[in-house]
C-alpha positions in Angstrom: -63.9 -48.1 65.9 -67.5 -50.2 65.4 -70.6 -49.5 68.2 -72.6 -52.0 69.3 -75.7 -50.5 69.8 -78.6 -51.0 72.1 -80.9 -49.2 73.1 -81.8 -49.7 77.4 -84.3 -48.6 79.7 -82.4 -46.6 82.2 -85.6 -47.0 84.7 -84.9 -50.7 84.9 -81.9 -51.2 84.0 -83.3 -53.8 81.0 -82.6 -53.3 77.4 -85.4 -53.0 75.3 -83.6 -53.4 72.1 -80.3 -54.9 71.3 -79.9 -54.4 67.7 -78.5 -58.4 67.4 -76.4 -59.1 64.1 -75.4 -55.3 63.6 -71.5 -55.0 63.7 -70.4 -52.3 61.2 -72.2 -49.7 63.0 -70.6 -45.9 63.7 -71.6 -44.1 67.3 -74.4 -42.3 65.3 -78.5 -43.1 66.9 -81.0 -40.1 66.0 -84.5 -40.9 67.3 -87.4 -40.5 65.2 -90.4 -38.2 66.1 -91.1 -41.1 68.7 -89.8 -43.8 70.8 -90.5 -46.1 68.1 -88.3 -45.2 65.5 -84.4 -44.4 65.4 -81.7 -43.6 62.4 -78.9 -44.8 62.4 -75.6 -45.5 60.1 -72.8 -48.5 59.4 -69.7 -48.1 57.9 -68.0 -49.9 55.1 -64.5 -52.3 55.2 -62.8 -48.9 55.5 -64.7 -47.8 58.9 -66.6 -44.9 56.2 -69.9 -43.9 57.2 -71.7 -44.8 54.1 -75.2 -45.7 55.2 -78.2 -44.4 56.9 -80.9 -46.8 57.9 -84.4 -46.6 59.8 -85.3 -49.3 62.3 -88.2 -49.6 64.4 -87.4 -50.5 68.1 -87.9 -53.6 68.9 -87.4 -55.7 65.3 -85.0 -57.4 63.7 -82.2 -55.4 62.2 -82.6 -57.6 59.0 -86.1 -55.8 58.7 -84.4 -52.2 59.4 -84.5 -50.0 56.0 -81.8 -48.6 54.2 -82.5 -44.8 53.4 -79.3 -43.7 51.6 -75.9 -45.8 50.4 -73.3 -43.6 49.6 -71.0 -44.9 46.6 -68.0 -42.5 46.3 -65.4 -43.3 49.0 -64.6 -39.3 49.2 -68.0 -39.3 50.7 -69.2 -40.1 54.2 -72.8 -40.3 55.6 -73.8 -38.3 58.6 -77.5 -37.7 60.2 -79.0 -35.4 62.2 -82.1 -34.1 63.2 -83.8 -30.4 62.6 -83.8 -28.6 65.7 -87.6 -28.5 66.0 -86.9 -32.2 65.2 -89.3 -32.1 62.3 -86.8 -32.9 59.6 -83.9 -35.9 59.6 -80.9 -34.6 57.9 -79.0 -37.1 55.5 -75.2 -35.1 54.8 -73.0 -36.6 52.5 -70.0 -35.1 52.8 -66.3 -34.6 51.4 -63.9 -32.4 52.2 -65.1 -29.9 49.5 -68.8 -30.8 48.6 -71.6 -31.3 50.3 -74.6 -32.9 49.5 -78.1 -33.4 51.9 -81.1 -35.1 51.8 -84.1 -34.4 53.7 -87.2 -37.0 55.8 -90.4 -35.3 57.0 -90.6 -36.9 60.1 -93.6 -35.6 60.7 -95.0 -38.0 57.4 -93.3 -40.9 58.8 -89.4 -40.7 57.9 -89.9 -42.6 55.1 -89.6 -40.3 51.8 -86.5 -39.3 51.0 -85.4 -35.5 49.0 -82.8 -34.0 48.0 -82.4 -30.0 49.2 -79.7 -29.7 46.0 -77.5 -31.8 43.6 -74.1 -32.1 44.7 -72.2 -29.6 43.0 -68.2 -29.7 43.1 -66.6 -27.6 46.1 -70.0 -26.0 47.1 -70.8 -26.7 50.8 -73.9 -26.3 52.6 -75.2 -27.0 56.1 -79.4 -26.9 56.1 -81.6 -25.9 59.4 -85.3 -26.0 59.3 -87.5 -23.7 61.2 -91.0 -22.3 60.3 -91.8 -24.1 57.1 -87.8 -22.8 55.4 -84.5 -24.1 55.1 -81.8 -21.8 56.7 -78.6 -22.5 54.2 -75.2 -22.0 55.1 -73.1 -22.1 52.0 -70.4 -21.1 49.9 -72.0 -21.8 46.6 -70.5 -19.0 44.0 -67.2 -19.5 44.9 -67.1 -17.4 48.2 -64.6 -17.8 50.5 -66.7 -17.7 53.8 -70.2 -19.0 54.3 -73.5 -16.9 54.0 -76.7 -17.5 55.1 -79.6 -18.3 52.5 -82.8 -19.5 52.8 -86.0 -20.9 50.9 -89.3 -22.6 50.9 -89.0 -26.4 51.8 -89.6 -28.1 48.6 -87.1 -30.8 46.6 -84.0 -29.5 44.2 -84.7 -25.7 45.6 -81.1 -24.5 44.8 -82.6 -22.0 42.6 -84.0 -20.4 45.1 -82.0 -19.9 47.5 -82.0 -16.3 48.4 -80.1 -14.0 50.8 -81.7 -13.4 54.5 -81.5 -9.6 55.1 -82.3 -8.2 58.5 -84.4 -5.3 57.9 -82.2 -3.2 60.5 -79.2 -4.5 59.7 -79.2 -5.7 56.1 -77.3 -8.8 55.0 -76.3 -11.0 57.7 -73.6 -13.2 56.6 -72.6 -12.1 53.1 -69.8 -14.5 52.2 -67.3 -12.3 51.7 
C-alpha cells in the first residue's frame, strides 16, 4: 500500500497542504513541536520503509529534507515522537537488531544522533523523560527485555545502567 498524504483543515474543510509529487509514501505523519513542521517516511520499489524526511507545511515536497536513508533491506525505517514530544525517534529495525537515532525538537529537528551503534541481535526501544533515555533492551544476550537508562548524550551505550526502585529493587531484570 502507498498514502497520499495531505494534510486538511478540519475547521474548513480546505486542505492546507497536499504534499503534490509524493507517491512512495507509508501511512506514517509525526508533527514536529509545531504546526509547521511534520516527519514523515517513503518506501522503496519493495514498499520498505527506508526513509525519514522533514517537511515544512506548506512547501514543495522537492524542498522537504531527508533525515535518515536506510541501506540494508533487512532494515525498515519507523518514527515516532517522545511522549513529552521533545524528542523524534528515528528506529531502524530488523527482526533481530535495532538501531535509533534521536532529533531535539526542541533545537529545531534538524541534528540527527545516534543513542547506539547497531549491534547484531540486540534490540532496544528508547523513551525520553526528564532529561534520560528510558531503554528497553536485550543487549547481553538476555532473553526478555530490561529496563536501562542514561543521560541523553550521543553513542551512550556504555552507560546504560539498570533502573532500581529503591523499594522494590530491579524492575525489569531480563531474565
Amino acid at each position: 500500500e502507498t498514502y497520499t498524504l495531505n494534510i486538511k483543515d478540519i475547521g474548513t474543510g480546505g486542505f492546507i497542504d497536499k504534499f503534490e509529487g509524493l507517491t512512495d509514501a507509508d501511512s506514517t505523519m509525526v508533527w514536529g513541536k509545531d504546526d509547521t513542521t511534520v516527519f514523515y517516511i517513503t518506501m522503496d520499489e519493495q514498499h520498505r520503509p527506508y526513509k525519514a524526511h522533514k517537511h515544512t507545511v506548506g512547501t514543495d515536497v522537492k524542498e522537504d529534507v531527508l533525515l535518515y536513508e536506510e541501506d540494508d533491506e533487512l532494515f525498515s525505517v519507523q518514527i515516532e515522537k517522545s511522549q513529552d514530544e521533545k524528542y523524534l525517534f528515528i528506529t531502524s529495525a530488523s527482526k533481530e537488531t535495532t538501531e535509533v537515532r534521536y532529533i531535539s525538537l526542541d533545537e529545531g529537528g534538524t541534528e540527527i544522533n545516534l543513542v547506539a551503534k547497531r549491534r547484531k541481535k540486540v534490540l532496544y526501544d528508547v523513551e525520553h523523560r526528564e532529561g534520560k533515555f528510558y531503554i528497553s533492551t536485550n543487549v547481553g544476550g538476555l532473553p526478555n527485555l530490561q529496563l536501562v537508562s542514561c543521560d541523553v548524550k550521543p553513542n551512550c551505550e556504555n552507560d546504560w545502567t539498570i533502573v532500581v526502585d529503591e523499594n522494590d529493587g530491579v524492575l525489569f531484570d531480563g531474565g
